[in-house]
PDB file of N, CA, C and O in Angstrom:
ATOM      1  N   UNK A   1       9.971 -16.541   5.205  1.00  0.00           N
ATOM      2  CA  UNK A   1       8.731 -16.327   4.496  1.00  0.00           C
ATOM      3  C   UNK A   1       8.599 -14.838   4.164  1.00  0.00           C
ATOM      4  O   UNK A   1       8.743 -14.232   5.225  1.00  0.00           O
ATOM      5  N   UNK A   2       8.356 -13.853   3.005  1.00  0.00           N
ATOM      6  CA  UNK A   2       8.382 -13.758   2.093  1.00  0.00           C
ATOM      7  C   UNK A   2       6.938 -12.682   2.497  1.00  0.00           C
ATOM      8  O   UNK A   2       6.182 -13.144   1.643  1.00  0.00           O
ATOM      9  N   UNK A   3       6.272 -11.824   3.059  1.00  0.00           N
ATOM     10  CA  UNK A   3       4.920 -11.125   2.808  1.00  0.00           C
ATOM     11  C   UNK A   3       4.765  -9.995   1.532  1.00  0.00           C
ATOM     12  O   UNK A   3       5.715  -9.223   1.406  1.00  0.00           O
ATOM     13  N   UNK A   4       3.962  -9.898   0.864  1.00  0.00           N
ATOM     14  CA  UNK A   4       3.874  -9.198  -0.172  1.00  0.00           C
ATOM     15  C   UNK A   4       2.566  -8.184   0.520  1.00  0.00           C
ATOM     16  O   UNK A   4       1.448  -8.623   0.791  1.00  0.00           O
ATOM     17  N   UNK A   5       3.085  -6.526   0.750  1.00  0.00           N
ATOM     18  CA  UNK A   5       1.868  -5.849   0.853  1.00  0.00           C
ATOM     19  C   UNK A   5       1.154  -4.956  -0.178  1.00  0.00           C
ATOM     20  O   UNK A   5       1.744  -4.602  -1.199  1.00  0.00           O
ATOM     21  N   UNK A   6      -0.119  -4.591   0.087  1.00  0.00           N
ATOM     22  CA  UNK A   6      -0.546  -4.414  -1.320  1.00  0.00           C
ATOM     23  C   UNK A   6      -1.305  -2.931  -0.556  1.00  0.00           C
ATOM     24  O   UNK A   6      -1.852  -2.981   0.545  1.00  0.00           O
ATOM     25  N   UNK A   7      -1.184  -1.543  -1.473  1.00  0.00           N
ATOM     26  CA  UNK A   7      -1.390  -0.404  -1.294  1.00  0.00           C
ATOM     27  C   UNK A   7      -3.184  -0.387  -1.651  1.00  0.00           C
ATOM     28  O   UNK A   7      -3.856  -1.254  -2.210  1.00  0.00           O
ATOM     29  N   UNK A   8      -3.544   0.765  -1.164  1.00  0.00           N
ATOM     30  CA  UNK A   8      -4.719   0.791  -1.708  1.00  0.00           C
ATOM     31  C   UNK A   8      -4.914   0.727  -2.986  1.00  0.00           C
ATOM     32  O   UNK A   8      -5.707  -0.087  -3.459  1.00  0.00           O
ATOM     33  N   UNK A   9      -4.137   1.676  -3.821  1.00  0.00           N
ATOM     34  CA  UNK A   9      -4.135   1.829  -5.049  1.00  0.00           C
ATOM     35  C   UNK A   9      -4.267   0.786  -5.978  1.00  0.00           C
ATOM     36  O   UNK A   9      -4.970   0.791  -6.988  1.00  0.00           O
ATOM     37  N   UNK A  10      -3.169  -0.565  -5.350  1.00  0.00           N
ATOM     38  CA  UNK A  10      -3.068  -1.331  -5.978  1.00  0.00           C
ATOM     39  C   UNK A  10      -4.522  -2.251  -5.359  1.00  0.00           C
ATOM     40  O   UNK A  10      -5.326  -2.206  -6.290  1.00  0.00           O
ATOM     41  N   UNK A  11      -4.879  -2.702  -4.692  1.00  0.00           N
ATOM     42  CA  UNK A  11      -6.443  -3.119  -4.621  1.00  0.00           C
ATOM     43  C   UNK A  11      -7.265  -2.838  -5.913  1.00  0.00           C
ATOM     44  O   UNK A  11      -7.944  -3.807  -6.254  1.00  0.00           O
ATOM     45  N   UNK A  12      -7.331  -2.112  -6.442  1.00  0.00           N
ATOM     46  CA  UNK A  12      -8.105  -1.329  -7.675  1.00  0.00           C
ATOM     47  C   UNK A  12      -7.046  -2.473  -8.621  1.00  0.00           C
ATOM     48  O   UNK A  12      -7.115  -3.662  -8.931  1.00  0.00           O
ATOM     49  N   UNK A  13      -6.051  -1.321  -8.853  1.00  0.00           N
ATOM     50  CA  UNK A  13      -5.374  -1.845 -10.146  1.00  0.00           C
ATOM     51  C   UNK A  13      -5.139  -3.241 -10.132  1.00  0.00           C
ATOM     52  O   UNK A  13      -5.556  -4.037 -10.974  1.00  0.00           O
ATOM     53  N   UNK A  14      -4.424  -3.509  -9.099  1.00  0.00           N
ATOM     54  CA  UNK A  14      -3.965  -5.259  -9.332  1.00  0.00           C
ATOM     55  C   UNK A  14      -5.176  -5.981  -9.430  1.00  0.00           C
ATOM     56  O   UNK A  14      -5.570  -6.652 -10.383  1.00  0.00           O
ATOM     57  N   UNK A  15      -5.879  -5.711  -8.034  1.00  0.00           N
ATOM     58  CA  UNK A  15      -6.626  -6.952  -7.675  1.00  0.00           C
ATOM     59  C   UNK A  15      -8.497  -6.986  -8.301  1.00  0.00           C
ATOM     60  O   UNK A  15      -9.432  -7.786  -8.248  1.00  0.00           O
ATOM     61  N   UNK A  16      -8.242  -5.553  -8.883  1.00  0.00           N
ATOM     62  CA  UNK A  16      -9.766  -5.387  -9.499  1.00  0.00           C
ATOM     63  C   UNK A  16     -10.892  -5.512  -8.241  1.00  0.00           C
ATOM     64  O   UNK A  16     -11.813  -6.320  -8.359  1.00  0.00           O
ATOM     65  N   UNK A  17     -10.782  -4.740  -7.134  1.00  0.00           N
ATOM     66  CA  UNK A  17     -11.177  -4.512  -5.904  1.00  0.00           C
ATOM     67  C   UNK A  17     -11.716  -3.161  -6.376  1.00  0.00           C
ATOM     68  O   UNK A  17     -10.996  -2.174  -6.528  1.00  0.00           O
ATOM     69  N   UNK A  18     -13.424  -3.194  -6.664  1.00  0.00           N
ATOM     70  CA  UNK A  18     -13.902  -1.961  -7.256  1.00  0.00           C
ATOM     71  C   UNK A  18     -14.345  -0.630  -5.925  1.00  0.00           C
ATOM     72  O   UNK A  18     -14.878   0.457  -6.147  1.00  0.00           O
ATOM     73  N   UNK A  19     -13.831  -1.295  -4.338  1.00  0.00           N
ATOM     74  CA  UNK A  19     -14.416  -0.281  -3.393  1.00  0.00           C
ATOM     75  C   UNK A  19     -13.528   0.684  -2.914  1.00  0.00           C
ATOM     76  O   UNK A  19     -12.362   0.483  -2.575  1.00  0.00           O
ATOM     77  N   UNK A  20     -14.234   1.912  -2.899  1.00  0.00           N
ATOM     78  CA  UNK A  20     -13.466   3.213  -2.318  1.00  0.00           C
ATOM     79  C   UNK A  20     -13.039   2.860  -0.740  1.00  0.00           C
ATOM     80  O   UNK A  20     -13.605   2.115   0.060  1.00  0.00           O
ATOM     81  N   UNK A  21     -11.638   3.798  -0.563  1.00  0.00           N
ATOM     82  CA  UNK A  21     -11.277   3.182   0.460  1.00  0.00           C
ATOM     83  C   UNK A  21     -12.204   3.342   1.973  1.00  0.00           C
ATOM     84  O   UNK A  21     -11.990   2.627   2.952  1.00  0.00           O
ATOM     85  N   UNK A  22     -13.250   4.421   1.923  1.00  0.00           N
ATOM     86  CA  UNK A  22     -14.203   4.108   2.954  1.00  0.00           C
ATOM     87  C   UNK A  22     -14.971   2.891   3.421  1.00  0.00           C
ATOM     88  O   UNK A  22     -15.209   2.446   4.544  1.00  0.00           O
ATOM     89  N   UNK A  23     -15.266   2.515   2.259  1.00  0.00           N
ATOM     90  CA  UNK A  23     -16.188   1.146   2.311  1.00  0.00           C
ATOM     91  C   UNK A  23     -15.519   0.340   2.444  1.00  0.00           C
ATOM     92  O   UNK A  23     -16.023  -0.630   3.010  1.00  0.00           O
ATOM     93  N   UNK A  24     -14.083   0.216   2.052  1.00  0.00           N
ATOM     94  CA  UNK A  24     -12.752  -0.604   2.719  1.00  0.00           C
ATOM     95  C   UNK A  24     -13.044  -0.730   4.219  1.00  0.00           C
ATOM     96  O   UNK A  24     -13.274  -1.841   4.697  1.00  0.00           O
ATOM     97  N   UNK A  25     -13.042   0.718   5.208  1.00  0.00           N
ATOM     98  CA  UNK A  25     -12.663   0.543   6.274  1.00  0.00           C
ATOM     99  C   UNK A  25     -13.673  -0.154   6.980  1.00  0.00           C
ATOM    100  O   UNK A  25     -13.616  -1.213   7.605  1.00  0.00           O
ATOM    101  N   UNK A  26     -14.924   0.893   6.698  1.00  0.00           N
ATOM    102  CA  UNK A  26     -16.475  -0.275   6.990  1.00  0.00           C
ATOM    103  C   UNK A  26     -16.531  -1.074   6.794  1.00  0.00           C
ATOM    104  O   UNK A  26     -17.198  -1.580   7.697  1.00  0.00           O
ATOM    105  N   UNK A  27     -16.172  -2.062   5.858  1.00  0.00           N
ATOM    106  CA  UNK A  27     -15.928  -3.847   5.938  1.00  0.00           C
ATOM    107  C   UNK A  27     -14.773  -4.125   7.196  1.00  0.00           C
ATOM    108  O   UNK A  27     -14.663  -4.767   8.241  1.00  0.00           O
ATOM    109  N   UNK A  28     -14.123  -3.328   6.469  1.00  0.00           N
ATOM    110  CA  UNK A  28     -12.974  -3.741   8.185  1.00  0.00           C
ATOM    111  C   UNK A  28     -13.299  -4.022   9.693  1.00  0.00           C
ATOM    112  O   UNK A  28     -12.766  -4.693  10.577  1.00  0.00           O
ATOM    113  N   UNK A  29     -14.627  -3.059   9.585  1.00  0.00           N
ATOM    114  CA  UNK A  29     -14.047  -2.529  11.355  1.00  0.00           C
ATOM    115  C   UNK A  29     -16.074  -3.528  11.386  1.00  0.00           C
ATOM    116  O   UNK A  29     -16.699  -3.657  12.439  1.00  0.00           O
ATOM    117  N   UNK A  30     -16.486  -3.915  10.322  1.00  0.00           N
ATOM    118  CA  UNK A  30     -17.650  -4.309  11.026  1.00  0.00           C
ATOM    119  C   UNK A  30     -17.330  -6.587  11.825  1.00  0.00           C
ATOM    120  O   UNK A  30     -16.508  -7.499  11.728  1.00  0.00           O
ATOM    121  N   UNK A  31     -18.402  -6.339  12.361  1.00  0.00           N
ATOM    122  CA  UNK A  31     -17.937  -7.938  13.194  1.00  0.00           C
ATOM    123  C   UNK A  31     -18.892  -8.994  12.871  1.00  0.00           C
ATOM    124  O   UNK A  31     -20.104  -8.840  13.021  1.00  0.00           O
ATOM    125  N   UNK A  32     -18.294 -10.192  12.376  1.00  0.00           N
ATOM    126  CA  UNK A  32     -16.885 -10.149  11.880  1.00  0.00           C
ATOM    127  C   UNK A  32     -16.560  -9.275  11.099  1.00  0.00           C
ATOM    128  O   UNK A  32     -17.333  -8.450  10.612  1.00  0.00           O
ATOM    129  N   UNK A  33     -15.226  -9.372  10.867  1.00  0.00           N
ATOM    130  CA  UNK A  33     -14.418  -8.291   9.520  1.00  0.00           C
ATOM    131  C   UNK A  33     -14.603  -8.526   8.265  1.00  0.00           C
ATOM    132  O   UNK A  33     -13.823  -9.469   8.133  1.00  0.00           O
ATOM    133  N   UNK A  34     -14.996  -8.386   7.384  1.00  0.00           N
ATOM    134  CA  UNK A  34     -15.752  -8.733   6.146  1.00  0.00           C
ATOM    135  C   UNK A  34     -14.848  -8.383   5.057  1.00  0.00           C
ATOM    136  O   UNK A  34     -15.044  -8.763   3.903  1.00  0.00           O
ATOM    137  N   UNK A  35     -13.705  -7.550   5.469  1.00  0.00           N
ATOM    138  CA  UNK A  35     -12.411  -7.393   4.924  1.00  0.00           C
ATOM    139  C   UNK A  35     -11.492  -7.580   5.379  1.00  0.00           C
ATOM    140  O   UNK A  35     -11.322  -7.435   6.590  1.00  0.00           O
ATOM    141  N   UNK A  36     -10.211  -8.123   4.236  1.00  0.00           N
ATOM    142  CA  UNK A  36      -9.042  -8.379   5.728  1.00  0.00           C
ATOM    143  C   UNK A  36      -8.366  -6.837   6.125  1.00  0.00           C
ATOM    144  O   UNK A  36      -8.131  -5.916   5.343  1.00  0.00           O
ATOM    145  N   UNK A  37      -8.084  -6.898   7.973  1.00  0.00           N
ATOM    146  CA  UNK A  37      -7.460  -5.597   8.367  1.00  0.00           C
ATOM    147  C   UNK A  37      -6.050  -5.345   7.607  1.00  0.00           C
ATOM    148  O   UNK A  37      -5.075  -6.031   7.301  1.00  0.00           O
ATOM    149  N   UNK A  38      -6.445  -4.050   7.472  1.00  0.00           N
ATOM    150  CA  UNK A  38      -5.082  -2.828   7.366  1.00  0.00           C
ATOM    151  C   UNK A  38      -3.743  -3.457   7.970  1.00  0.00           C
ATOM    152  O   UNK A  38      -3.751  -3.886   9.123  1.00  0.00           O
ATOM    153  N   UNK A  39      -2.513  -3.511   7.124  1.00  0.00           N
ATOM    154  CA  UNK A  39      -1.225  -2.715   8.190  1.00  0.00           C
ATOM    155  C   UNK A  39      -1.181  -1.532   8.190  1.00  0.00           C
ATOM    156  O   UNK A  39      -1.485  -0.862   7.203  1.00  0.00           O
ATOM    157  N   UNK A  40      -0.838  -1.104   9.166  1.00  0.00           N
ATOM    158  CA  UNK A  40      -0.332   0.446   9.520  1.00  0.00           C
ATOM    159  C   UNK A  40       1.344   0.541   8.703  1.00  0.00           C
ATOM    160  O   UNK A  40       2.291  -0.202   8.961  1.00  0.00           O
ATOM    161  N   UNK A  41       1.339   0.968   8.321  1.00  0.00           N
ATOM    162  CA  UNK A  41       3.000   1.041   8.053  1.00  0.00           C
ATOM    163  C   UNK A  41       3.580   2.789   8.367  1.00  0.00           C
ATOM    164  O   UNK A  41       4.727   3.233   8.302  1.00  0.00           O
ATOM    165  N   UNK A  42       2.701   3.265   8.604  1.00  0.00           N
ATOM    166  CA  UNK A  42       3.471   4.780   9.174  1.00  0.00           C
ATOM    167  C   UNK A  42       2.144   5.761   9.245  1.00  0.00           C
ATOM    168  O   UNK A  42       1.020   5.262   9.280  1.00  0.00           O
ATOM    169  N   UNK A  43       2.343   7.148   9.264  1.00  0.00           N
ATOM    170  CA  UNK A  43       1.133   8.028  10.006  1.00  0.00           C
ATOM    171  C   UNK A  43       0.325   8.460   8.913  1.00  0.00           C
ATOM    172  O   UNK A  43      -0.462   9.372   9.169  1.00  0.00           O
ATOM    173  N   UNK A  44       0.349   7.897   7.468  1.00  0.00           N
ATOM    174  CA  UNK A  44      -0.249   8.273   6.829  1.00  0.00           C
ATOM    175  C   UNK A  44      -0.601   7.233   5.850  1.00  0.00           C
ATOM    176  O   UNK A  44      -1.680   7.427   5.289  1.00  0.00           O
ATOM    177  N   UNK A  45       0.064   6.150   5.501  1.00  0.00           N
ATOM    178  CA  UNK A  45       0.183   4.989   4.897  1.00  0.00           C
ATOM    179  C   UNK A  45      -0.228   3.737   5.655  1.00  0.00           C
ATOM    180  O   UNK A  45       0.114   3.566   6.826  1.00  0.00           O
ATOM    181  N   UNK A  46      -1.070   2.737   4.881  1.00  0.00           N
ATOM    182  CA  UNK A  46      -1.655   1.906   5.003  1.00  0.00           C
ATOM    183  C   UNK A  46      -1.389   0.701   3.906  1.00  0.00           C
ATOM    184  O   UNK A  46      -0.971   1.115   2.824  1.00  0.00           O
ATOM    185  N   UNK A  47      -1.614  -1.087   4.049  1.00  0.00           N
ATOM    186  CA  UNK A  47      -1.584  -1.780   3.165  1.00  0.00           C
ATOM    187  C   UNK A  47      -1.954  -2.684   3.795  1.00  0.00           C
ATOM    188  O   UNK A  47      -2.005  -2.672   5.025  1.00  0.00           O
ATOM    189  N   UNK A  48      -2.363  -3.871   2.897  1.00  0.00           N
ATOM    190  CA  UNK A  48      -2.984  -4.990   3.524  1.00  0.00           C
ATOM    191  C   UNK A  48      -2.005  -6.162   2.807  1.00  0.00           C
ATOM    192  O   UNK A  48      -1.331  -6.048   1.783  1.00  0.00           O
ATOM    193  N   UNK A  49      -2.158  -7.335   3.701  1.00  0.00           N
ATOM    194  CA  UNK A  49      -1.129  -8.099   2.983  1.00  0.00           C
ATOM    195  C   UNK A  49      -1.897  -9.300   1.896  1.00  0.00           C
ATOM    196  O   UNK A  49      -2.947  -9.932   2.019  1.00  0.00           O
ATOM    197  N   UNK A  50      -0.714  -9.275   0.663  1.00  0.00           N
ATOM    198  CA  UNK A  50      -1.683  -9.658  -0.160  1.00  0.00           C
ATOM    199  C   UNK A  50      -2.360 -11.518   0.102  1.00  0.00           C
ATOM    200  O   UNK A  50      -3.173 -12.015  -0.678  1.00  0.00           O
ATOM    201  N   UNK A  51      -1.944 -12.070   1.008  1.00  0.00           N
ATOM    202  CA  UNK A  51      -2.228 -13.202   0.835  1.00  0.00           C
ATOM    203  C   UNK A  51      -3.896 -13.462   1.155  1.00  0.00           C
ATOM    204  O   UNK A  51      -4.727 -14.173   0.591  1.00  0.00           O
ATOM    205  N   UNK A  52      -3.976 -12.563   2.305  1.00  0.00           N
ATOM    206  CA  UNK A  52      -5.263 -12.563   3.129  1.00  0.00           C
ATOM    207  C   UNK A  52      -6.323 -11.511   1.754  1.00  0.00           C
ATOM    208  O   UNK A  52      -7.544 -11.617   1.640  1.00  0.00           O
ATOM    209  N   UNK A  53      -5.653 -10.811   1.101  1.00  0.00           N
ATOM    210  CA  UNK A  53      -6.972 -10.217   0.010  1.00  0.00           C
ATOM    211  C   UNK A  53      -7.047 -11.395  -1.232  1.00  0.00           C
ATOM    212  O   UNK A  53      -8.004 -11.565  -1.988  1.00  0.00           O
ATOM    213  N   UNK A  54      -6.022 -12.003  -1.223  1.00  0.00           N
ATOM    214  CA  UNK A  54      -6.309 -12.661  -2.514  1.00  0.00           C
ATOM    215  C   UNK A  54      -7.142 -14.135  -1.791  1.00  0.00           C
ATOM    216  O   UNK A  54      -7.851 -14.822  -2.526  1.00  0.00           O
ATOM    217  N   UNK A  55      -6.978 -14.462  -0.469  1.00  0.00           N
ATOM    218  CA  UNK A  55      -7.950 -15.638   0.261  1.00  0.00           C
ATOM    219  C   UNK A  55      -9.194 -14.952   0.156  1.00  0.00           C
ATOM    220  O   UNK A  55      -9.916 -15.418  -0.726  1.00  0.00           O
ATOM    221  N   UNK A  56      -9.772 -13.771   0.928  1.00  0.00           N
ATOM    222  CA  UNK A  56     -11.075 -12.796   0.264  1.00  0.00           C
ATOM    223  C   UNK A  56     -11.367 -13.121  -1.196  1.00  0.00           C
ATOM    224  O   UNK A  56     -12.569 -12.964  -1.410  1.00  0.00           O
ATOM    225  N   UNK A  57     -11.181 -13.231  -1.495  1.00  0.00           N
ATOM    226  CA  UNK A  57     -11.403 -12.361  -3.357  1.00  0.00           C
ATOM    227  C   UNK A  57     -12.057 -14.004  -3.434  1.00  0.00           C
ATOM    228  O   UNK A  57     -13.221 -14.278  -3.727  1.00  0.00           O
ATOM    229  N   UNK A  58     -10.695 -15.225  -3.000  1.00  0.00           N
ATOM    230  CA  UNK A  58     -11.171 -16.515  -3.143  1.00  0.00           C
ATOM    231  C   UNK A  58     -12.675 -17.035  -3.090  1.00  0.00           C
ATOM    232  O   UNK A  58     -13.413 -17.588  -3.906  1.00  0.00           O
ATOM    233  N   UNK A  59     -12.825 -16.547  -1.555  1.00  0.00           N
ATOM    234  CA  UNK A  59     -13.780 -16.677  -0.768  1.00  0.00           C
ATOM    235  C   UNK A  59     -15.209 -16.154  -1.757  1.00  0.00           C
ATOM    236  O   UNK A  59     -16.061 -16.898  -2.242  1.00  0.00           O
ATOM    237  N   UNK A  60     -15.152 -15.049  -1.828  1.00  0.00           N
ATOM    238  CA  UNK A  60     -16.044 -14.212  -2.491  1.00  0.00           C
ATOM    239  C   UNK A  60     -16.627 -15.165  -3.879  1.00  0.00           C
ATOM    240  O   UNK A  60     -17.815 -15.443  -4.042  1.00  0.00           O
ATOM    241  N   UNK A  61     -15.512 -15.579  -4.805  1.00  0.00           N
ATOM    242  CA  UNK A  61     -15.786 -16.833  -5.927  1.00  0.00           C
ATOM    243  C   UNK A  61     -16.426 -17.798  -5.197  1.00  0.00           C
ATOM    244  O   UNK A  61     -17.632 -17.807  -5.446  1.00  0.00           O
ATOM    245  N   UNK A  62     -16.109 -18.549  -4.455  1.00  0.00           N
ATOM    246  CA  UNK A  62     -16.457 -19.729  -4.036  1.00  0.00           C
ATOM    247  C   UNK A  62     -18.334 -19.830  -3.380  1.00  0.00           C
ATOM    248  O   UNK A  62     -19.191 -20.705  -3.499  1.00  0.00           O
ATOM    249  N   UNK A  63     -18.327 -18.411  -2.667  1.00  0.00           N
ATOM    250  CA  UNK A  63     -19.343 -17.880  -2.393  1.00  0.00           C
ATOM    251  C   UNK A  63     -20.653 -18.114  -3.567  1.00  0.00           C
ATOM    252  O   UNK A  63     -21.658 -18.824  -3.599  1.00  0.00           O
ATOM    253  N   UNK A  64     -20.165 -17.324  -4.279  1.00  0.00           N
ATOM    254  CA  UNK A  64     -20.595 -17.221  -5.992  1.00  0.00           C
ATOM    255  C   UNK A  64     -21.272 -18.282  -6.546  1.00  0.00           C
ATOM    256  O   UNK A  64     -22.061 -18.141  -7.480  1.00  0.00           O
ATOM    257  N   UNK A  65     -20.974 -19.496  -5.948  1.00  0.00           N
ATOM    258  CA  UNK A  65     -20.945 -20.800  -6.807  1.00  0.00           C
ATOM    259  C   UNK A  65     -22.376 -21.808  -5.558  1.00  0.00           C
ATOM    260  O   UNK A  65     -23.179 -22.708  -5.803  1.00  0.00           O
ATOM    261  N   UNK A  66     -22.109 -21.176  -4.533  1.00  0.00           N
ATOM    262  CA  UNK A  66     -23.005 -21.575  -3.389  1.00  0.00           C
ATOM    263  C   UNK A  66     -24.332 -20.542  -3.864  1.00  0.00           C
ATOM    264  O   UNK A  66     -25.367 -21.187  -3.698  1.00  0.00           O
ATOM    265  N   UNK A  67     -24.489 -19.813  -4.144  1.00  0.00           N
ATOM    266  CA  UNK A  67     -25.578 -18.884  -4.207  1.00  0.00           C
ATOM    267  C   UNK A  67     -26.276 -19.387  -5.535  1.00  0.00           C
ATOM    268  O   UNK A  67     -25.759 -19.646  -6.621  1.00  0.00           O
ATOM    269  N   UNK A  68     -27.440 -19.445  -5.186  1.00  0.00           N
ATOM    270  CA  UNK A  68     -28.283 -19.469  -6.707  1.00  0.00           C
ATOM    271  C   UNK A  68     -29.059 -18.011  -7.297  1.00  0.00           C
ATOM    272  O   UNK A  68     -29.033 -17.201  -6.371  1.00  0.00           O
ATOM    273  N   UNK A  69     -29.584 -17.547  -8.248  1.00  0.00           N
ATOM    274  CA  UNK A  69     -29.731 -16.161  -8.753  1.00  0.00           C
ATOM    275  C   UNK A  69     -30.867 -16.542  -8.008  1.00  0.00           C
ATOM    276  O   UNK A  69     -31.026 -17.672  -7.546  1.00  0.00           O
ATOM    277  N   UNK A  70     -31.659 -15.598  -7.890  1.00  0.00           N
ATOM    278  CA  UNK A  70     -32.992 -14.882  -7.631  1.00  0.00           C
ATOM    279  C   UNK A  70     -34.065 -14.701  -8.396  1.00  0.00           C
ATOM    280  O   UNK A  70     -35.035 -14.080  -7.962  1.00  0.00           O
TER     281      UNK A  70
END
């Protein structure tokens, strides 16, 4: 099996993920995790793997469809 990781950068570009990476980590680290966690991949680099952002992103639509406007 096959993991595809995805950079911050690419969050923006690929996935049209409009949050700076602070508000990244604050979804991360709050409980539950409201974002999926970070890999570490070395002392300065970070990525998340894409299956678990593109299940988010899912989630977030599906969400969308449960909510009525205001």
């Amino acid at each position: 099996m096959t993991r595809k990781l995805v950079s911050k950068k690419e969050l923006k570009s690929v996935y049209g993920i409009p949050y700076c990476p602070a508000h990244i980590a604050r979804l991360e680290k709050k409980e539950p995790p409201r974002f999926p966690k970070r890999v570490t991949l070395g002392a300065c680099r970070v990525a998340w793997v894409a299956e678990e952002v593109e299940a988010w992103i899912e989630e977030r639509v599906a969400n969308r469809a449960q909510t009525s406007p205001s």
